[in-house]
mmCIF file of the N, C-alpha and C atoms, coordinates in Angstrom:
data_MODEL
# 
_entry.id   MODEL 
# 
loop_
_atom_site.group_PDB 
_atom_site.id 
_atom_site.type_symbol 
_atom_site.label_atom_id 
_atom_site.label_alt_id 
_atom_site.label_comp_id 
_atom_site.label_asym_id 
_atom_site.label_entity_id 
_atom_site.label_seq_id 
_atom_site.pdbx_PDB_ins_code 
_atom_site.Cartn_x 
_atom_site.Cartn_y 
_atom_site.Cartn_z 
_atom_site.occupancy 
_atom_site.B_iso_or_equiv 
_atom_site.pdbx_formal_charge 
_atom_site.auth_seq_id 
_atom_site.auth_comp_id 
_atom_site.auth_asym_id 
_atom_site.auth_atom_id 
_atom_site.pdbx_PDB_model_num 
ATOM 1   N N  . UNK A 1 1  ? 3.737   -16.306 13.353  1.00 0.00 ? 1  UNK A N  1 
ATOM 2   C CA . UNK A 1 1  ? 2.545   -16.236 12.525  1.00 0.00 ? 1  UNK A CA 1 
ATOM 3   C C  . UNK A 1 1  ? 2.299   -14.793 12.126  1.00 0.00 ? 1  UNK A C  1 
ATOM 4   N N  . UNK A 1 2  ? 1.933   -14.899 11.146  1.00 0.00 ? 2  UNK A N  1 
ATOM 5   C CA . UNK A 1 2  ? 1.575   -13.242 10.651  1.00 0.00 ? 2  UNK A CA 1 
ATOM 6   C C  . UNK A 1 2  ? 0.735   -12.902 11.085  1.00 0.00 ? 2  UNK A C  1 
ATOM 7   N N  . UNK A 1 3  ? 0.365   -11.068 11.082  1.00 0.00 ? 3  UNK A N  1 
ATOM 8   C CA . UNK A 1 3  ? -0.775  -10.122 11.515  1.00 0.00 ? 3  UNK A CA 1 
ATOM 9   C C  . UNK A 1 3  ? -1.735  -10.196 10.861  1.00 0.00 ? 3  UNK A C  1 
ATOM 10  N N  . UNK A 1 4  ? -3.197  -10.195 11.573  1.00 0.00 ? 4  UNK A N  1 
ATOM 11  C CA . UNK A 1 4  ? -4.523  -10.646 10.705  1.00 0.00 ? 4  UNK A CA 1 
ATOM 12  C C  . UNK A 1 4  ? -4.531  -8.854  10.912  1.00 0.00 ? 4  UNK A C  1 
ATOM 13  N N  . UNK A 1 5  ? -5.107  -8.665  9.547   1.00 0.00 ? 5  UNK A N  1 
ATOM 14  C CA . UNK A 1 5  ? -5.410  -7.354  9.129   1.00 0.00 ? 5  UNK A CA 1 
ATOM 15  C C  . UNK A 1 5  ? -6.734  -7.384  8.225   1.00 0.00 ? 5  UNK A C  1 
ATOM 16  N N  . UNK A 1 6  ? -7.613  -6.009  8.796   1.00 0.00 ? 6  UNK A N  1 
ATOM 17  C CA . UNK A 1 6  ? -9.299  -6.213  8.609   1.00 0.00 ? 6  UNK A CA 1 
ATOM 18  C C  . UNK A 1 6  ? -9.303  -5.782  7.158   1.00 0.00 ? 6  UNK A C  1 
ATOM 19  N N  . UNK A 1 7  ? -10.434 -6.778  6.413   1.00 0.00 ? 7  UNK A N  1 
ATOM 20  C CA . UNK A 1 7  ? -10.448 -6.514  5.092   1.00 0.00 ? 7  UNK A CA 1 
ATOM 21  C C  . UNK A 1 7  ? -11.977 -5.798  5.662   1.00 0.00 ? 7  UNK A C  1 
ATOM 22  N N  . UNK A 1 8  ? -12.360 -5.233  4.837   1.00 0.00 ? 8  UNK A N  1 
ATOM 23  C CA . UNK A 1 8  ? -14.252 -4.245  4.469   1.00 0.00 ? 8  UNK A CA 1 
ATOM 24  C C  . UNK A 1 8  ? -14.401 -4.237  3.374   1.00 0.00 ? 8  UNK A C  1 
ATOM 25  N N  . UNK A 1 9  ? -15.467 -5.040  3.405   1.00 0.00 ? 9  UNK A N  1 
ATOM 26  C CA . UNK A 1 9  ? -16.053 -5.451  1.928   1.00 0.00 ? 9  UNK A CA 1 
ATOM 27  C C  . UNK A 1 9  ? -16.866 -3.871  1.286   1.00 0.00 ? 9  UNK A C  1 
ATOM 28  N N  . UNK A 1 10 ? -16.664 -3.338  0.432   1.00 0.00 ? 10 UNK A N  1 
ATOM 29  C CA . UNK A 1 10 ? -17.206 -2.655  -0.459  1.00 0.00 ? 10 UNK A CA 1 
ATOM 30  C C  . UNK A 1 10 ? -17.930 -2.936  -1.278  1.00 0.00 ? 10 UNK A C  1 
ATOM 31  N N  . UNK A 1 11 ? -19.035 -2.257  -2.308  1.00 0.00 ? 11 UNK A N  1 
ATOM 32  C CA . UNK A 1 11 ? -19.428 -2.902  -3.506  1.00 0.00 ? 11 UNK A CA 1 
ATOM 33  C C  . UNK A 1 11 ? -18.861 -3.231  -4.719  1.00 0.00 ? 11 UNK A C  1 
ATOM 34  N N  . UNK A 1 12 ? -17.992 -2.067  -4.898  1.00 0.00 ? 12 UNK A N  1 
ATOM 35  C CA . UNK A 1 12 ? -16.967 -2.597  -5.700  1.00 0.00 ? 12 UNK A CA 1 
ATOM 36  C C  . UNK A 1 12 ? -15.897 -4.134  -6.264  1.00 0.00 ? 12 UNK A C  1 
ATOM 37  N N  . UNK A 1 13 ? -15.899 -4.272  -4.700  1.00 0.00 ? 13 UNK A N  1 
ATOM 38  C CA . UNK A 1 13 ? -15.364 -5.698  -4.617  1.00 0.00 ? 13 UNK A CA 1 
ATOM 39  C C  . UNK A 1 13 ? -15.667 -7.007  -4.735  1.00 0.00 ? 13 UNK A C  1 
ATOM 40  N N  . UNK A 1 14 ? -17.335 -6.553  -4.855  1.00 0.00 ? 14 UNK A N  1 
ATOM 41  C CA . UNK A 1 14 ? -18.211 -7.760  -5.164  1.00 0.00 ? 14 UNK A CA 1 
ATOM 42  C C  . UNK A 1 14 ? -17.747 -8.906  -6.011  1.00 0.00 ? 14 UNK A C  1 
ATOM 43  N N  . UNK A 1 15 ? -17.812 -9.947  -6.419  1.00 0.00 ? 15 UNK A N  1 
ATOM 44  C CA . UNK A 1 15 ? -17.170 -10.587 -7.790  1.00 0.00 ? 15 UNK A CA 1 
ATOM 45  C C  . UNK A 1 15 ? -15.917 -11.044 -7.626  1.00 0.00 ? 15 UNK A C  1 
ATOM 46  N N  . UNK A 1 16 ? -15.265 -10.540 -6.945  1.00 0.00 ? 16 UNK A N  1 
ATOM 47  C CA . UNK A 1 16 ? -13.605 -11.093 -6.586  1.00 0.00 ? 16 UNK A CA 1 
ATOM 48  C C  . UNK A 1 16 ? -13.228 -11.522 -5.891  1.00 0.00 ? 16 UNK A C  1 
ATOM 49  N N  . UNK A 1 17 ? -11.824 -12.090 -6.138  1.00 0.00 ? 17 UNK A N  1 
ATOM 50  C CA . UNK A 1 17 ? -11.609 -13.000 -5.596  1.00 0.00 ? 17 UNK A CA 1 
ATOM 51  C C  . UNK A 1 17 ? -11.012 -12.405 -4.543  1.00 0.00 ? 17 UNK A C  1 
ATOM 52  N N  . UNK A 1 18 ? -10.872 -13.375 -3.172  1.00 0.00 ? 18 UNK A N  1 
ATOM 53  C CA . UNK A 1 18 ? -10.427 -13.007 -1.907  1.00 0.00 ? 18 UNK A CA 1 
ATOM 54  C C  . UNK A 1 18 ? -8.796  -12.436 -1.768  1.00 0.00 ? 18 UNK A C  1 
ATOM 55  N N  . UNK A 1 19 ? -7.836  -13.171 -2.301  1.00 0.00 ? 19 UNK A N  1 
ATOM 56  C CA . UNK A 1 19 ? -7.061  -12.844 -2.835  1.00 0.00 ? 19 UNK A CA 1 
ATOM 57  C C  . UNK A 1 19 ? -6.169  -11.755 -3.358  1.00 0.00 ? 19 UNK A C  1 
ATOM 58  N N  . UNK A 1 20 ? -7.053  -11.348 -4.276  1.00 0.00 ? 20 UNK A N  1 
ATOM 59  C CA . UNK A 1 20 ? -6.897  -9.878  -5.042  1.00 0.00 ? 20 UNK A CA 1 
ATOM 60  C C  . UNK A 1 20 ? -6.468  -8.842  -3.710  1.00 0.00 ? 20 UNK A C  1 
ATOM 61  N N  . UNK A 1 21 ? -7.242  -8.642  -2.402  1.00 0.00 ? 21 UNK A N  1 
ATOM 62  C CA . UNK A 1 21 ? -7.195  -7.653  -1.565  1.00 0.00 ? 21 UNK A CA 1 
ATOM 63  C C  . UNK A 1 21 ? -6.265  -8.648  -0.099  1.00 0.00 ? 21 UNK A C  1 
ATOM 64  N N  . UNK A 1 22 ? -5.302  -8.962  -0.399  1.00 0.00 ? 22 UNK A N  1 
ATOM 65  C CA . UNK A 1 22 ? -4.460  -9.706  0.777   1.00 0.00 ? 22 UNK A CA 1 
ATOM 66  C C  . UNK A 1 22 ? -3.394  -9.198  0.359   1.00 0.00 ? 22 UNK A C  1 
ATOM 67  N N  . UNK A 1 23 ? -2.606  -8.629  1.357   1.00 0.00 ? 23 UNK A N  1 
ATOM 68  C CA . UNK A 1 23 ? -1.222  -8.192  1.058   1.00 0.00 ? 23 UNK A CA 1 
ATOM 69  C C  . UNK A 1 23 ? 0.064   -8.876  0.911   1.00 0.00 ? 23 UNK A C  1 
ATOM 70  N N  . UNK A 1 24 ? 0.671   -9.247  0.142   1.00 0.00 ? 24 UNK A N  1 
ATOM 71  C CA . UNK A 1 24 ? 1.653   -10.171 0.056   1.00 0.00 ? 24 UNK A CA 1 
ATOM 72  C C  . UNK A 1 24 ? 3.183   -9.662  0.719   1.00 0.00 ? 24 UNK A C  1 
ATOM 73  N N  . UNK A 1 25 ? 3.685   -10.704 1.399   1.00 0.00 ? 25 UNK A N  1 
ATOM 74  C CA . UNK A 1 25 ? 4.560   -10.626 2.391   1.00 0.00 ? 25 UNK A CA 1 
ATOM 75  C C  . UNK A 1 25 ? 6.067   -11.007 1.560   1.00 0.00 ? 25 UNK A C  1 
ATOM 76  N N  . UNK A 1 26 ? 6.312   -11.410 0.576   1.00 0.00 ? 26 UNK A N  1 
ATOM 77  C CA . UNK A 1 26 ? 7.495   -11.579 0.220   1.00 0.00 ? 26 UNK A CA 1 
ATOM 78  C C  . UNK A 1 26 ? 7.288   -11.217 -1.938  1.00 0.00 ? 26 UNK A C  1 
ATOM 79  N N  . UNK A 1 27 ? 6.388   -10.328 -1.951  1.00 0.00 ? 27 UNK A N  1 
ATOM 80  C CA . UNK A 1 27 ? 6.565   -9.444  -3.258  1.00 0.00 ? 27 UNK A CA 1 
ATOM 81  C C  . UNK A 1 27 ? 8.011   -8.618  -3.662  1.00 0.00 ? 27 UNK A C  1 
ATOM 82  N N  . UNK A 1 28 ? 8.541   -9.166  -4.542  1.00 0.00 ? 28 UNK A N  1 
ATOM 83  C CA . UNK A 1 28 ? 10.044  -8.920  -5.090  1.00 0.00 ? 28 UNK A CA 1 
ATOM 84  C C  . UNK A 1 28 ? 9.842   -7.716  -6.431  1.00 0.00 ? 28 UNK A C  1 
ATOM 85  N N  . UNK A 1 29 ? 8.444   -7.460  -6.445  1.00 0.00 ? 29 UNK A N  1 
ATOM 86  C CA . UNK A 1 29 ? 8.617   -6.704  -7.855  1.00 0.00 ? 29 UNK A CA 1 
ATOM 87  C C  . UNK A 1 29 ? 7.795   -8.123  -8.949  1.00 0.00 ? 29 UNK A C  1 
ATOM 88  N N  . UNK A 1 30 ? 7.736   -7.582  -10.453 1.00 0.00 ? 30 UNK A N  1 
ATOM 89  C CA . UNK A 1 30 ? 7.519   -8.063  -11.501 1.00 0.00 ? 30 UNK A CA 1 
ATOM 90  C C  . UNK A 1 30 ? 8.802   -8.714  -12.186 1.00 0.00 ? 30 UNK A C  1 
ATOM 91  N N  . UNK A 1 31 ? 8.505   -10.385 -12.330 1.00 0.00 ? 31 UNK A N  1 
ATOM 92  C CA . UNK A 1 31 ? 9.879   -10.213 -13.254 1.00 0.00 ? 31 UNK A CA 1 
ATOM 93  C C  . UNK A 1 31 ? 9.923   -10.519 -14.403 1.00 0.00 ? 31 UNK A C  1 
ATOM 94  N N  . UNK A 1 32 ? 9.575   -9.448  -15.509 1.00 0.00 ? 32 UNK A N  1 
ATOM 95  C CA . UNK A 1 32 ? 9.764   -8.669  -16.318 1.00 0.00 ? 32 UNK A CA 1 
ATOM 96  C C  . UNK A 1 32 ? 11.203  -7.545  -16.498 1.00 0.00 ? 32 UNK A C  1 
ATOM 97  N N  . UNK A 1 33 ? 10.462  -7.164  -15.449 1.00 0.00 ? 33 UNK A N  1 
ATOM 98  C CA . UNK A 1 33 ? 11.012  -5.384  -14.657 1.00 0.00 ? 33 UNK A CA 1 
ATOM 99  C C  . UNK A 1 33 ? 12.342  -6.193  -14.184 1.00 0.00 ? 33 UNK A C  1 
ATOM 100 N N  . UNK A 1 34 ? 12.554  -6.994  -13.612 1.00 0.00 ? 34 UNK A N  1 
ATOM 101 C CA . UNK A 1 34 ? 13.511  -7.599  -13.012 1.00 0.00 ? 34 UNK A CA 1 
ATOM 102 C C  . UNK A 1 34 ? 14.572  -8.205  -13.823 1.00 0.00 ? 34 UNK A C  1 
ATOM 103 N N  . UNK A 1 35 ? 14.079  -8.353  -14.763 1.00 0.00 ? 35 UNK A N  1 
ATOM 104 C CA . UNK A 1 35 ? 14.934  -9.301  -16.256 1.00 0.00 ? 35 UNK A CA 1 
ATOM 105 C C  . UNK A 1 35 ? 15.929  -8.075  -17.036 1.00 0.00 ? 35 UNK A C  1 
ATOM 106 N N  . UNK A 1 36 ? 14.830  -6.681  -17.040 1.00 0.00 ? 36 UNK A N  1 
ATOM 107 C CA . UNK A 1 36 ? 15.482  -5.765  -17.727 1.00 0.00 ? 36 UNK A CA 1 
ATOM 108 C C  . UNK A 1 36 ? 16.400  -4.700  -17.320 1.00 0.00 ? 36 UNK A C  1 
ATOM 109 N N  . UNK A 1 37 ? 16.146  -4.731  -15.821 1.00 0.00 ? 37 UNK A N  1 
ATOM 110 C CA . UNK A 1 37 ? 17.360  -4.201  -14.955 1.00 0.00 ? 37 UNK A CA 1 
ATOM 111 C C  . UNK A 1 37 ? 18.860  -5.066  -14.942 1.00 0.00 ? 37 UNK A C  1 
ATOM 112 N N  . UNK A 1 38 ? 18.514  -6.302  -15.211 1.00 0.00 ? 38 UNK A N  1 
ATOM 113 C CA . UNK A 1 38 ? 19.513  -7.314  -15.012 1.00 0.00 ? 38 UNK A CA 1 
ATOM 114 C C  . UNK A 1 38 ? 20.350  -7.391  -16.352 1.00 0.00 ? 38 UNK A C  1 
ATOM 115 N N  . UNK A 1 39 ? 19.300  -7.185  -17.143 1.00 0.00 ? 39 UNK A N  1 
ATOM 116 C CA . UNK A 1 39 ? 20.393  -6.392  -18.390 1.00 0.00 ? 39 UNK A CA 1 
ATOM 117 C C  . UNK A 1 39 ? 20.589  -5.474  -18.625 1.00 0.00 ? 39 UNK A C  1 
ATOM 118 N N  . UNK A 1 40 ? 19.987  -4.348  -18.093 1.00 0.00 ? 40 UNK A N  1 
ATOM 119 C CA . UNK A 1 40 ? 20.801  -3.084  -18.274 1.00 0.00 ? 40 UNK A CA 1 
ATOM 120 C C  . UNK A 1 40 ? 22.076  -3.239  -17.360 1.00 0.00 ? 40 UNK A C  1 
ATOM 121 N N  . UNK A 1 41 ? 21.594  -3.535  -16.704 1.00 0.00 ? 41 UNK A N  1 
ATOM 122 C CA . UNK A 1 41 ? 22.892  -2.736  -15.499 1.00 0.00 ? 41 UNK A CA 1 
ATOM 123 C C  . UNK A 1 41 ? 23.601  -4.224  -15.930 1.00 0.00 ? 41 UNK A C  1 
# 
């Protein structure tokens, strides 16, 4: 099971979604960015 890690709500953050501030564990990049490396190279 994964590590619970403390979120602190700010004011800033008001309005959003929970989401937005959770760190994602298997992020590969944009694929965009990923499409155009694959044709360059």
């Amino acid at each position: 099971m994964g590590e619970h890690l403390p979120v602190y709500i700010i004011d800033l953050m008001v309005g959003h979604k929970w989401g937005e501030f959770s760190p994602t564990i298997n992020f590969r990049g944009h694929a965009k960015k990923m499409i155009i490396d694959l044709v360059v190279n």
